[in-house]
C-alpha positions in Angstrom: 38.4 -3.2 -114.2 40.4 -1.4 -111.7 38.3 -2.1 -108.8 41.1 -4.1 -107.1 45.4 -4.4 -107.1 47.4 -7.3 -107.1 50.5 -6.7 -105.2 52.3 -9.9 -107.2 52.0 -12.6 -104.0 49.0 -13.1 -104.4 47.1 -10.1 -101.7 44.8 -8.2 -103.4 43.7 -4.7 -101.9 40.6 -2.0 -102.9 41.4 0.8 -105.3 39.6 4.3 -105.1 37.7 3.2 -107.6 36.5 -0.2 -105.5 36.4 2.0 -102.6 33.0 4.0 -104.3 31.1 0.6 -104.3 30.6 0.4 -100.8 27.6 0.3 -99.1 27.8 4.2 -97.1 29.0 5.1 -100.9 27.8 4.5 -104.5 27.6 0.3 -103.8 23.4 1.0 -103.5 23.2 2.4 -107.4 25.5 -0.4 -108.1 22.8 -2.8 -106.9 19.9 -0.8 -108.2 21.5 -0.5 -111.7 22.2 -4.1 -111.8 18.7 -5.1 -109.9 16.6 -7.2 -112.1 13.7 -5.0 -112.7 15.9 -1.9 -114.5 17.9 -4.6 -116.6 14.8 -6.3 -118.0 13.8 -2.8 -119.3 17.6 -2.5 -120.9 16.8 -6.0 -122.6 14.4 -4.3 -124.5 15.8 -1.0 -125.3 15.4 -2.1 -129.1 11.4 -1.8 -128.4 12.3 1.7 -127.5 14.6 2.3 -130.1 11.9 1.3 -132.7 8.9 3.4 -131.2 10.2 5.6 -128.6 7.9 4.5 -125.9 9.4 3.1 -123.0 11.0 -0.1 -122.7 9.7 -0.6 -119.1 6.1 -0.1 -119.4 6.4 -2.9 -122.4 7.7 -5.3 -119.7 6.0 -4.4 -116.8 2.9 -2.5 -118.2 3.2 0.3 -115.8 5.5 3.5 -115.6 8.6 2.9 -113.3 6.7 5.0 -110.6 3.6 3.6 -110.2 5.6 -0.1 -110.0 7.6 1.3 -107.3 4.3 1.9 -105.7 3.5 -1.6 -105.7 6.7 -3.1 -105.1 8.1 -2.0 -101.6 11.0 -3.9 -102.2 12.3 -2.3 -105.2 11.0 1.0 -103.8 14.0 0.9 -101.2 16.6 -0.6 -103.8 16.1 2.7 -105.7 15.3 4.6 -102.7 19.4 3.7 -101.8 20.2 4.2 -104.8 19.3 8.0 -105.4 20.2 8.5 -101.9 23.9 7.4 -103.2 23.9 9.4 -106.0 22.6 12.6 -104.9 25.1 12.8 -101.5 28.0 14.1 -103.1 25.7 16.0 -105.8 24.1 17.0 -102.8 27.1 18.7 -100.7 28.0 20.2 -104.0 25.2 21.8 -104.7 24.8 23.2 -101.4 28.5 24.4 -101.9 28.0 26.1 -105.1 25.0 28.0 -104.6 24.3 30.4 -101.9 21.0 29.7 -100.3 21.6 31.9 -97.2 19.6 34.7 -98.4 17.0 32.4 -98.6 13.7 32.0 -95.8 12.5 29.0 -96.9 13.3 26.0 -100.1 11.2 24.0 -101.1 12.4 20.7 -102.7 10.1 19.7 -105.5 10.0 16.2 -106.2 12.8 15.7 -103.2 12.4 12.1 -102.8 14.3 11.1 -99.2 15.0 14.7 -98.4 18.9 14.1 -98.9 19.2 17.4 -100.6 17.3 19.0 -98.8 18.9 18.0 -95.7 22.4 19.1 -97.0 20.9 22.5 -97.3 19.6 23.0 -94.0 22.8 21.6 -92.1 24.8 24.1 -94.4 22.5 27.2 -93.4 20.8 27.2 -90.0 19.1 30.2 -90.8 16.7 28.2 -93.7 13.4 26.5 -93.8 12.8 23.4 -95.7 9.4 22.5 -97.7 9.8 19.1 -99.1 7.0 17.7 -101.6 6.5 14.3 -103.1 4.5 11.8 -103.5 2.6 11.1 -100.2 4.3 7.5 -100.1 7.7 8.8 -100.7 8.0 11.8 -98.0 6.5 9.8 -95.0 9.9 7.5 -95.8 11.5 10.9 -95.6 10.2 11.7 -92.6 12.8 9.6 -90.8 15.5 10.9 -92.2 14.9 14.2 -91.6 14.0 13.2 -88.0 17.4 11.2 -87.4 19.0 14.5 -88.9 17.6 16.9 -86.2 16.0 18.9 -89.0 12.1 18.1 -88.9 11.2 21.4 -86.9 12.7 23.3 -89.6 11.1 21.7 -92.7 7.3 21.3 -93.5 6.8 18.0 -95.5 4.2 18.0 -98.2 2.6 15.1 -100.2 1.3 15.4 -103.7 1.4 15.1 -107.4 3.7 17.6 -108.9 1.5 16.9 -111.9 -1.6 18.6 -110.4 -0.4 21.1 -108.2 3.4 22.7 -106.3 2.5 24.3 -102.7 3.3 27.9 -103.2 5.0 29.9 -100.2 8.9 29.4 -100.7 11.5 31.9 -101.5 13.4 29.1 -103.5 12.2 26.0 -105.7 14.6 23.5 -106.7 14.3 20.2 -108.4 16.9 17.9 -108.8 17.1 15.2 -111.8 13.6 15.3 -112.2 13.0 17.4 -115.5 15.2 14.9 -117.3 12.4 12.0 -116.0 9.8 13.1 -117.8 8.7 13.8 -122.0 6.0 16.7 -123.3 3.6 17.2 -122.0 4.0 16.1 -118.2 7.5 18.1 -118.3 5.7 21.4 -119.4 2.6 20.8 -116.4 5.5 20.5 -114.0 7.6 23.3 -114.8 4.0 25.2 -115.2 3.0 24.4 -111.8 6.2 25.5 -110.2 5.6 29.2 -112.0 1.9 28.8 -110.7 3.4 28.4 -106.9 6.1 31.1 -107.7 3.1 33.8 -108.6 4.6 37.1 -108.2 7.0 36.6 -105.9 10.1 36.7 -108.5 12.0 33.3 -106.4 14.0 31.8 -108.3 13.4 28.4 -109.8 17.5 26.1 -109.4 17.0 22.8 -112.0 20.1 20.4 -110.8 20.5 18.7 -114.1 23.4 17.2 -116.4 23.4 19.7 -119.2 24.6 18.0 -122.3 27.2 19.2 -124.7 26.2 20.7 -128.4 28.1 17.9 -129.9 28.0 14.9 -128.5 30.2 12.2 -129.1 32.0 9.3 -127.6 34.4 11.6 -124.8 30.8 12.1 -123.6 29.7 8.9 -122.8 28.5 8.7 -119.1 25.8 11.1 -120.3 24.7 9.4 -123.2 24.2 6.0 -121.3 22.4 8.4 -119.2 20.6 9.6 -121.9 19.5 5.9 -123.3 18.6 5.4 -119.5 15.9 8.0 -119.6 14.2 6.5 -122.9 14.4 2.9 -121.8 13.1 3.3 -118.0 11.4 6.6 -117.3 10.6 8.3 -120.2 12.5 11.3 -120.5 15.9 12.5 -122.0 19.0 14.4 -121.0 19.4 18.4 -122.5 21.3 21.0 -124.1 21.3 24.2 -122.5 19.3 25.3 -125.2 16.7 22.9 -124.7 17.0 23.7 -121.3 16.6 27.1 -122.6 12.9 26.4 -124.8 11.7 24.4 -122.0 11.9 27.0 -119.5 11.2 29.9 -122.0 7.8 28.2 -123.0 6.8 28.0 -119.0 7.2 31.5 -117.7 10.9 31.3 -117.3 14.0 32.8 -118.2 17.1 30.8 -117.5 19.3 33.0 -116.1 23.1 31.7 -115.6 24.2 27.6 -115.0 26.6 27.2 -112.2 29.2 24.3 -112.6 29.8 22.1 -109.9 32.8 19.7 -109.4 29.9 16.6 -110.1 28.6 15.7 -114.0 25.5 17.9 -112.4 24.9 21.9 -113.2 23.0 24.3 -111.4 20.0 26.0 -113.6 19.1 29.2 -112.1 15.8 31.1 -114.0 13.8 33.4 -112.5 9.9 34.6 -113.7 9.1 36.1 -116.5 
């Protein structure tokens, strides 16, 4: 698979490729992706398939969140996973966009804070405001303690399905939209214009942003896509989706920045 070369007497040495699955690199989604709990909700992508509900509520009767609640272990497998994931997304965000004109960002939905902590190292002169769940941010805690960065960012817990804590110049989320179906993706995107109120800040949405035709050329993003259906719920989107969501909201998506990752930056501001 080209994880691995044979130099013909029998020594075999790591690839670039092999060199992503280790541990400080992409080796945690590896194991989360192949864990036992996200495959058995893959076995039954055909109940999905069939009725569009999600495979992993059939299995385990409960959405992936509320079992990641319950199940500490499996908490930190995907913990390390979207840690793994979002570091280079991270870096290239924080690249891409200019957030020092910026007081204070606030990282909706920001899970370990490794965004948000790519941010702040980048720009000394900006505040953090991470919200999550309140189970989820005191593991963040840590990190942003070991970082040097927890006197420069206020750490909130919460539902983004009741409520977003206003206050920030910037809102970002990043790969959460795609998480979620109508009408839970509406009440978030509503309660992020409720915080915004008339302040005009801009909303970012670090998403994949799928092609108008999609075929087989695109195929890390439709496996991505099947992902969302089997274990979370939610889908990957045009820009025109993207678009309608935003639109219906209070929003008006204003330019998408490329970044050298699969990931785009959605700027929109207010309406």
């Amino acid at each position: 698979m080209g994880a691995v070369t044979e130099d013909g007497s029998g020594r075999y040495s790591i690839t670039p490729l092999g060199d992503e699955m280790r541990h400080d690199r992409l080796g945690p989604a590896a194991l989360f992706f192949n864990s036992e709990h996200h495959l058995l909700a893959w076995l039954h992508l055909d109940h999905s398939v069939r009725t569009g509900e999600r495979a992993f509520d059939f299995v385990f009767g409960m959405r992936s969140w509320e079992y990641y609640m319950t199940h500490p272990a499996e908490a930190a497998i995907f913990d390390r996973a979207m840690s793994s994931i979002t570091g280079p997304v991270s870096t290239a965000v924080a690249e891409a966009y200019d957030f020092s004109r910026v007081h204070v960002v606030a990282d909706i939905g920001g899970g370990d804070g490794t965004l948000l902590t790519q941010i702040l190292r980048r720009h000394a002169s900006v505040r953090g405001l991470l919200f999550d769940l309140p189970d989820v941010v005191e593991r963040a805690r840590e990190k942003l303690d070991a970082a040097g960065l927890l006197d420069r960012c206020e750490i909130v817990g919460g539902s983004f399905l009741d409520w977003v804590p206003p206050g920030a110049d910037l809102y970002l989320m990043k790969s959460i939209i795609h998480d979620w179906e109508e009408p839970f993706v509406g009440t978030i995107l509503e309660h992020c214009r409720a915080a915004l109120g008339a302040s005009g800040a801009p909303l970012l949405l670090i998403e994949r942003v799928l092609p108008k035709k999609i075929g087989p050329e695109a195929m890390d993003d439709l496996l991505g896509d099947l992902d969302m259906l089997a274990n979370p719920g939610g889908q990957e989107r045009t820009e025109s989706e993207y678009a309608a969501l935003l639109r219906s909201a209070g929003f008006r998506l204003d330019r998408i920045i490329p970044t050298p990752t699969p990931f785009k930056v959605l700027e929109s501001l207010p309406t």
